[in-house]
C-alpha positions as CSV (number, residue, x, y, z in Angstrom):
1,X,11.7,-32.0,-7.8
2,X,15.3,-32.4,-6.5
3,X,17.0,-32.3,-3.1
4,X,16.3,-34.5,-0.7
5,X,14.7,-34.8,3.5
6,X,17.5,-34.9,6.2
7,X,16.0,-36.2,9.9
8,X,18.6,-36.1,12.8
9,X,17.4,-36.8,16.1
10,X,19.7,-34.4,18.8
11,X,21.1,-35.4,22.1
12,X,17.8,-34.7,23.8
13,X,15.3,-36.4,22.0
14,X,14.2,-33.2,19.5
15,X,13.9,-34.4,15.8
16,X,15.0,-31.3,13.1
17,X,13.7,-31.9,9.8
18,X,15.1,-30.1,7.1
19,X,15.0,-30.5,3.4
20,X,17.6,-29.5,0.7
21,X,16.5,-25.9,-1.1
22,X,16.8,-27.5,-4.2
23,X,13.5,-29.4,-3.3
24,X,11.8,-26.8,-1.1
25,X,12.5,-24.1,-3.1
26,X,9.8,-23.8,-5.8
27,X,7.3,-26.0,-4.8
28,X,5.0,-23.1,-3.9
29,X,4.6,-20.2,-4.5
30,X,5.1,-17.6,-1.2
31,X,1.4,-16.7,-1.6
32,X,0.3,-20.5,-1.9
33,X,2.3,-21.3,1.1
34,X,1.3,-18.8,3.7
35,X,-2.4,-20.2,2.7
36,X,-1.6,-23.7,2.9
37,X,1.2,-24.3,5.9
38,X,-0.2,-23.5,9.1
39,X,3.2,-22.1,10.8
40,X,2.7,-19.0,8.2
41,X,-1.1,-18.7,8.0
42,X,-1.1,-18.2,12.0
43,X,1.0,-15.2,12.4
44,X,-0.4,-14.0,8.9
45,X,-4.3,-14.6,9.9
46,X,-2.9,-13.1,13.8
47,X,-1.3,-9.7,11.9
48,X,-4.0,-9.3,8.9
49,X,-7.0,-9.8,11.4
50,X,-5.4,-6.9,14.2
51,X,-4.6,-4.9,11.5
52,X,-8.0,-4.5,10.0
53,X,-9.7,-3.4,12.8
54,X,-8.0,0.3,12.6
55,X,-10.4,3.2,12.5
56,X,-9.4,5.7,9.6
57,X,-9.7,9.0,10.0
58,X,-8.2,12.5,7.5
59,X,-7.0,15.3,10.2
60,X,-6.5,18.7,9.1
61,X,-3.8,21.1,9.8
62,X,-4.9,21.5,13.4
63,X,-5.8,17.6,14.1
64,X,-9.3,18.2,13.5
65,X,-11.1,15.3,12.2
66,X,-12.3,15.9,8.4
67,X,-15.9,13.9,8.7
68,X,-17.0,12.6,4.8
69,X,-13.9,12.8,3.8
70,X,-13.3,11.5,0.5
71,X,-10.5,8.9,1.2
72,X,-12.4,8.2,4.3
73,X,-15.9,7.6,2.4
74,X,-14.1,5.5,-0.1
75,X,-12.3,3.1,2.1
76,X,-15.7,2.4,3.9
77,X,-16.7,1.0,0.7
78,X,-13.5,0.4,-1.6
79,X,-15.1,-2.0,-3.9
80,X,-18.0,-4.1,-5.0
81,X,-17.0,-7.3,-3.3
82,X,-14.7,-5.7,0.0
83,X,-15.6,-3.9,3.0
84,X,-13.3,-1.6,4.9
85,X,-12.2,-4.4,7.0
86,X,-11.8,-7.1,4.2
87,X,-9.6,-4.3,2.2
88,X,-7.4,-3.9,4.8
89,X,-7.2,-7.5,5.8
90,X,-6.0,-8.4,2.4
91,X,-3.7,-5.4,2.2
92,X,-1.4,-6.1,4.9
93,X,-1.6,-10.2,4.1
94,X,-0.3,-9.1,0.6
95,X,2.4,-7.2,1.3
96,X,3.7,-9.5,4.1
97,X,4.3,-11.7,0.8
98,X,7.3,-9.0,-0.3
99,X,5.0,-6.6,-1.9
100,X,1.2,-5.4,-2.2
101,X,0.2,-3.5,-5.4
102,X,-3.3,-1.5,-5.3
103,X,-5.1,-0.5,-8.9
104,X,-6.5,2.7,-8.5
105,X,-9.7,2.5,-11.0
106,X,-10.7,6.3,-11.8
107,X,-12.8,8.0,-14.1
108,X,-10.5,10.6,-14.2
109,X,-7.7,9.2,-17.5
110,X,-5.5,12.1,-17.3
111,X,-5.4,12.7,-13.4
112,X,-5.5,9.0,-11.4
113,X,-4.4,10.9,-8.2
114,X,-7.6,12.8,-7.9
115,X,-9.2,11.1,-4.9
116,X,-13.0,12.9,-6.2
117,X,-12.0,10.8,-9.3
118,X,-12.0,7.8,-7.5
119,X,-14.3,4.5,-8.2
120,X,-12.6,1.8,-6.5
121,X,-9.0,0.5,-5.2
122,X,-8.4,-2.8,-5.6
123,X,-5.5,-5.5,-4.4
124,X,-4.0,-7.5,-7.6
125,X,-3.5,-10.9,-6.8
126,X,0.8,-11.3,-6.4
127,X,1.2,-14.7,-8.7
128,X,-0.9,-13.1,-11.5
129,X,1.7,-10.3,-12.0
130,X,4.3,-9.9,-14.7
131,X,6.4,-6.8,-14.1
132,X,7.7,-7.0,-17.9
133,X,10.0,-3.9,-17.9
134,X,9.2,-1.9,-14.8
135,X,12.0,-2.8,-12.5
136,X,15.0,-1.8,-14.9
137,X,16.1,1.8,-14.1
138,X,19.1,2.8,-16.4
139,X,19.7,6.4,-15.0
140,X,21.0,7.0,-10.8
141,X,18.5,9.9,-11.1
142,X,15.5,10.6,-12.4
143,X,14.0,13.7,-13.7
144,X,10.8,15.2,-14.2
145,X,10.3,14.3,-17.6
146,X,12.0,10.3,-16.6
147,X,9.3,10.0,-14.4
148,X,6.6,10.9,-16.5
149,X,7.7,8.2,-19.1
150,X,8.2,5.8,-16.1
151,X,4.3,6.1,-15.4
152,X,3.4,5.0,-19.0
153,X,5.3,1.6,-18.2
154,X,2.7,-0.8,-17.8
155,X,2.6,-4.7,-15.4
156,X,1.1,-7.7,-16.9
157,X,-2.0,-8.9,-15.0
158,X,-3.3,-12.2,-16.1
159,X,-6.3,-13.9,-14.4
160,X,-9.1,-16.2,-14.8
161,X,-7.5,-16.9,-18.4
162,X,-7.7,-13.1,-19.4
163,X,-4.3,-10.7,-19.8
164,X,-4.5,-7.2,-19.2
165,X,-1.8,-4.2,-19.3
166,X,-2.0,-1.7,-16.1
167,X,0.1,1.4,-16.6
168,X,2.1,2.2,-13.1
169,X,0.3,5.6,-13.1
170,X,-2.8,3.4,-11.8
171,X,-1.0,2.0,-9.2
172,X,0.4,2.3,-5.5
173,X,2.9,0.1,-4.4
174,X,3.6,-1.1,-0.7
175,X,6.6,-3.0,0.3
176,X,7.1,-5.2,3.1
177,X,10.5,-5.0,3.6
178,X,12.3,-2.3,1.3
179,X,12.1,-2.1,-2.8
180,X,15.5,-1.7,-4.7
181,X,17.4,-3.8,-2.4
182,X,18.7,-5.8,-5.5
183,X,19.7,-5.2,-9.3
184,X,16.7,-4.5,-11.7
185,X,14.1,-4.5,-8.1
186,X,13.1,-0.7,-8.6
187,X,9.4,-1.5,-7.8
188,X,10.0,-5.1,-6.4
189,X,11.2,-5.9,-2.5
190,X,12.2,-9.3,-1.2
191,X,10.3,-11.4,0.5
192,X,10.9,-12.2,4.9
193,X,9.4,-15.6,3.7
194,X,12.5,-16.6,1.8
195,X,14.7,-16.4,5.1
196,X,11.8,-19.1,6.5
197,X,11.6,-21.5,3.7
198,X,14.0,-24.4,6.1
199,X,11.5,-23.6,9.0
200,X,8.2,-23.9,7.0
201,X,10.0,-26.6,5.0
202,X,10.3,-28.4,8.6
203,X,6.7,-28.0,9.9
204,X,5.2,-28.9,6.6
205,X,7.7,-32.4,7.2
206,X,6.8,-32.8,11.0
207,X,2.6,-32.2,9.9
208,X,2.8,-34.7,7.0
209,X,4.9,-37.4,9.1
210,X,2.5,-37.1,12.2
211,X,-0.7,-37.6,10.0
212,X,1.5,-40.8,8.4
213,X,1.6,-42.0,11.7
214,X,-2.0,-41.4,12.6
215,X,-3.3,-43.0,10.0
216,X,-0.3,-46.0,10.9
217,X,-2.0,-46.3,14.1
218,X,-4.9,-48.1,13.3
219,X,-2.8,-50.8,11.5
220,X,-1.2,-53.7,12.6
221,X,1.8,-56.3,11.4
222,X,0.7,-60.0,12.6
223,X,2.6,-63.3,12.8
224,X,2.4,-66.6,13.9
225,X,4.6,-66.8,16.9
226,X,5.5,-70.3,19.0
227,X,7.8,-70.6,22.2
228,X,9.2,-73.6,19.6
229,X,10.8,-71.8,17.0
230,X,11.9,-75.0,15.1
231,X,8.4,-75.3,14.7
232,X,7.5,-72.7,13.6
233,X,5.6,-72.6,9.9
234,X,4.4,-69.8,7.2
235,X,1.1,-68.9,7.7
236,X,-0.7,-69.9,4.4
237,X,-3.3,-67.2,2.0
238,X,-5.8,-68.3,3.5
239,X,-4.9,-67.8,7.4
240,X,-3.4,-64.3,6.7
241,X,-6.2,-63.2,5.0
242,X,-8.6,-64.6,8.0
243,X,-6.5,-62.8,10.8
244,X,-6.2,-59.9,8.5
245,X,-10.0,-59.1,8.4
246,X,-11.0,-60.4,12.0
247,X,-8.2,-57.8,13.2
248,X,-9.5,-55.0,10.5
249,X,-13.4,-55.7,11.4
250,X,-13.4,-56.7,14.8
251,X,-11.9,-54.4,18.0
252,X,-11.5,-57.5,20.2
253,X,-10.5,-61.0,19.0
254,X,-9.4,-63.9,20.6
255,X,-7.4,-66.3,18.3
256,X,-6.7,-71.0,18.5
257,X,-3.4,-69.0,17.1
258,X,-0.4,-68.0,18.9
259,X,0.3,-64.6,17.2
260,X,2.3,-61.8,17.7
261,X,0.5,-58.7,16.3
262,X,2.7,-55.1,16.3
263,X,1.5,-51.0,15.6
264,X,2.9,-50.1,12.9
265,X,3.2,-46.4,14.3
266,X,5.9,-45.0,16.2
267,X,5.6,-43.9,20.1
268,X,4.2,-40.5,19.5
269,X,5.7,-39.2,22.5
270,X,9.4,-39.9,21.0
271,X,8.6,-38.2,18.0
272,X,8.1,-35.0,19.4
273,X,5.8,-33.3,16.4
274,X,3.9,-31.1,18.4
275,X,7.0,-29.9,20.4
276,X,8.7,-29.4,16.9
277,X,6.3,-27.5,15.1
278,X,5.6,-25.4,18.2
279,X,8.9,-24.0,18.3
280,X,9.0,-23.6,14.3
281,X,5.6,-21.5,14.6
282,X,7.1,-19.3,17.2
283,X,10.4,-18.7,15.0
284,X,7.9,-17.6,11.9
285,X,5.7,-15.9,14.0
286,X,9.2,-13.2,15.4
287,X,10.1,-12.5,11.8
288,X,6.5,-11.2,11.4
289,X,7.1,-9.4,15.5
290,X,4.3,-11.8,16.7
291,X,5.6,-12.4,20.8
292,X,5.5,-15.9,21.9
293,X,2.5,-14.1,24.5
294,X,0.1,-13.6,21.5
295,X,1.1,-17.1,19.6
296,X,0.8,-19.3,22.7
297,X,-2.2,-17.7,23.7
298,X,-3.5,-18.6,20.2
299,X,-2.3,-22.0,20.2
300,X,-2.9,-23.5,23.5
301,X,-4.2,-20.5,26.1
302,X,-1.2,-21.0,28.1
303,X,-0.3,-17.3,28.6
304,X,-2.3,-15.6,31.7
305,X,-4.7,-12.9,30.2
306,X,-1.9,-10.0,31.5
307,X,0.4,-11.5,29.5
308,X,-1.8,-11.9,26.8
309,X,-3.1,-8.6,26.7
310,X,0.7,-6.9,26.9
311,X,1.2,-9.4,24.2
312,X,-1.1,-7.3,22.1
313,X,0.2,-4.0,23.2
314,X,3.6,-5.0,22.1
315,X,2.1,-6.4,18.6
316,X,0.5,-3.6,18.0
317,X,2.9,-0.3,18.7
318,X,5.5,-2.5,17.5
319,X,4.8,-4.2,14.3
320,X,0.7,-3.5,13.3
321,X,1.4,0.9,14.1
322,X,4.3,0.7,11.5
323,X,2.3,-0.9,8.7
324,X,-0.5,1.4,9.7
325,X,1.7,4.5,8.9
326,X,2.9,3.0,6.0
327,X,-0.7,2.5,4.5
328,X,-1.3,6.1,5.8
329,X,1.6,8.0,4.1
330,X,1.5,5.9,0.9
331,X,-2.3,7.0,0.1
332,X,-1.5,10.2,1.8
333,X,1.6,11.5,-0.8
334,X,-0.7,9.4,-4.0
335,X,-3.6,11.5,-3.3
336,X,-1.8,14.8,-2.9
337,X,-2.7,15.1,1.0
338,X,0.4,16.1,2.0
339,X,0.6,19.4,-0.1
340,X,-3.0,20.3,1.1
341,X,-1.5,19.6,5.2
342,X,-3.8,17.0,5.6
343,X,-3.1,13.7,7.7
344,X,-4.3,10.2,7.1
345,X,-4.6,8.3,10.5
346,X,-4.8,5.0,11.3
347,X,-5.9,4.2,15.5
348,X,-6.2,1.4,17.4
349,X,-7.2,3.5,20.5
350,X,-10.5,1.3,20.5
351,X,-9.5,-1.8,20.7
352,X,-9.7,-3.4,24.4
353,X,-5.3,-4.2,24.9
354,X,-5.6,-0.1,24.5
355,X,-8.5,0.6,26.8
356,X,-6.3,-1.3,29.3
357,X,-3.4,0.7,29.3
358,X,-5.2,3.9,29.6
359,X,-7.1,2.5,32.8
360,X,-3.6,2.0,34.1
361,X,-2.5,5.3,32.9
362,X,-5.3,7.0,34.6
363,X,-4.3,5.2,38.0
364,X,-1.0,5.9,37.9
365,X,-2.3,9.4,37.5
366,X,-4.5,9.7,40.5
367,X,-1.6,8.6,42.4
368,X,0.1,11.0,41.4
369,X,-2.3,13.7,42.5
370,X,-2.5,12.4,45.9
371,X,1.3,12.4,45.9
372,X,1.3,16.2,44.9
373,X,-1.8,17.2,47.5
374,X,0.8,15.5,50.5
375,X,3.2,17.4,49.0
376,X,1.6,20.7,49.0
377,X,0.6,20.2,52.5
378,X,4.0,19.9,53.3
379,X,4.3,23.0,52.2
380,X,5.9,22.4,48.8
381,X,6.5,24.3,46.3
382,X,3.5,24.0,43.8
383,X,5.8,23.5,40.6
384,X,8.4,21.8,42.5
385,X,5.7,19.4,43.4
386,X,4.4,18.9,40.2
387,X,7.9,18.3,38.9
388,X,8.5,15.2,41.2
389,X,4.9,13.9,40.4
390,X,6.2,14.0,37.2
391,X,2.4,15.3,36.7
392,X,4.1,17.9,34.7
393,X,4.7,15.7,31.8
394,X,1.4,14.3,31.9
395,X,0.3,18.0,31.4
396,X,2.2,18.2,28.3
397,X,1.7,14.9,27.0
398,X,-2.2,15.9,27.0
399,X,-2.0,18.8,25.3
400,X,0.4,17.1,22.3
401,X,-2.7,14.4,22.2
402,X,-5.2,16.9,21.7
């Protein structure tokens, strides 16, 4: 592997490690690496883990919740070795990789988008995927009878030693970022992991050169020292072997010879590893919106719990919602829901960050009544009153919610 490991110490004592592309680049795969370095599998395991906990739910025309139905009754159980939770997981730790393709398995040959049809949905695995011919797209504009011959073009899927075709008509893609973004990438979006690899590259550095030194620490470089260095002579085989096991075996020794033993670890509090990774982790966690609230609370418990709770309210109407409607919409237009005026939902209205806010919601409210029974016994207008409660906005709010 080529390239090379820069270290540069700065003014104040911070060490940056950072190793050439050439070397970085291609070592792992981005699935590999955001299972094996711990700045990515932290703000991955953070966003996958909040992200499954959604309740699903199909609204009709009116909001009305549809109970049994069949998207709903199939994500509860969307194959034989996932449950709801472990689906979902998986599908937002996928396509935080650059891309997430689901096989839709029906019984149904001719009509895949039938959701009655449906046996199973299940997540391919992103390294065992050969798009083949998919992503080349020689016309600006498709028509009907393109896209029908674009649905017979079929992936590559090899695993455990076996190579099957998928057509794309058996599949629903969901990208992270945006698909088409470069030449021949009709189906294919890039990945947010490629703008981290110098920042994962330097964690993975600072974690391998602290365990080095950890593992340095227990071992020592001896000499025979004198105040008379005209005197002083090699140690022979036999003596460095001797002072080599008593210091090896023994936690305390006291020697007839005038030594000079050294660690052959550095001062961990110069080398700054923790501090360095820290920061590192908290640039990968941003590109994923993680707030350094939610990662610090994680890593050390150092945020207060209101901080750590906003922390979660910001994660999740800022970056989990969004995937949420994504995963909605995409399922909603493959299945057809859309034409039929139905709505796939995805709520976090249950989790405890949310109960919070609406216990503040509701005091702000009650204040806001007493505000307007002082004001209507100053003989205020009843609408004017509501108006500078603002309780007339909560009125509407409530009946868009319902």
């Amino acid at each position: 592997m080529g390239g090379g490991l820069n270290v540069t110490r700065l003014a104040d004592g911070t060490i940056f490690y950072e190793k050439t592309l050439s070397a970085f680049g291609g070592s792992q795969d981005p699935l590999t690496r955001s299972l094996t370095n711990i700045g990515l599998f932290v703000p991955m395991d953070i966003l996958c883990s909040t992200f499954s906990r959604a309740r699903v739910s199909v609204l009709d025309k009116d909001g009305k919740v549809l109970e049994n139905d069949p998207f709903t009754l199939l994500l509860k159980d969307p194959n034989f070795s996932q449950s709801q939770t472990d689906f979902l997981y998986k599908h937002l730790w996928f396509k935080s990789l650059g891309r997430n393709i689901t096989r839709v398995l029906s019984s149904s040959s001719t009509n895949p988008n039938d959701i009655t049809k449906v046996m199973s949905l299940e997540h391919l695995i992103p390294n065992c995927i050969n798009d083949k011919e998919i992503n080349k797209m020689p016309k600006m504009k498709l028509a009907s009878s393109d896209k029908r011959e674009l649905l017979k073009r079929e992936i590559e899927y090899k695993t455990s030693g076996t190579s099957r075709k998928i057509p794309l008509s058996e599949l629903a893609f969901f990208y992270d970022i945006a698909n088409g973004m470069t030449d021949d990438s009709y189906f294919s979006s890039p990945s947010r992991i490629t703008a981290l690899e110098p920042t994962l590259c330097n964690i993975e550095e600072a974690q391998r050169a602290k365990n080095i030194n950890l593992k340095f620490s227990a071992k020592f470089l001896t000499s025979n020292r004198t105040m008379d260095m005209s005197v002083v002579q090699d140690m022979s085989a036999q003596e460095k072997r001797d002072v080599e096991n008593i210091l090896y075996n023994k936690d305390v020794h006291a020697s007839n010879y005038n030594l000079d033993v050294k660690s052959l670890a550095n001062d961990f509090s110069k080398l700054l590893y923790d501090d360095s990774t820290a920061s590192d982790m908290a640039k990968a966690a941003s590109l994923f919106g993680i707030n350094s609230d939610t990662i610090n609370w994680w890593a050390a418990g150092q945020s207060t719990y209101d901080n750590r709770i906003m922390g979660y309210l910001d994660l999740i109407q800022g970056s989990i919602q969004f995937a949420a409607d994504d995963f909605a919409n995409t399922w909603a237009t493959y299945f057809g829901y859309h034409k039929e005026s139905k709505t796939i939902k995805l709520s976090y209205d249950h989790m405890p960050a949310m109960a919070v806010m609406e216990e503040k919601r509701l005091e702000a409210k009650e204040r806001k009544s007493k505000m307007l029974e002082k004001l209507i016994k100053s003989n205020v207008p009843y609408e004017q009153a509501m108006i500078i409660c603002e309780l007339d906005k909560e009125l509407k709010d409530d009946g868009k919610n319902r």
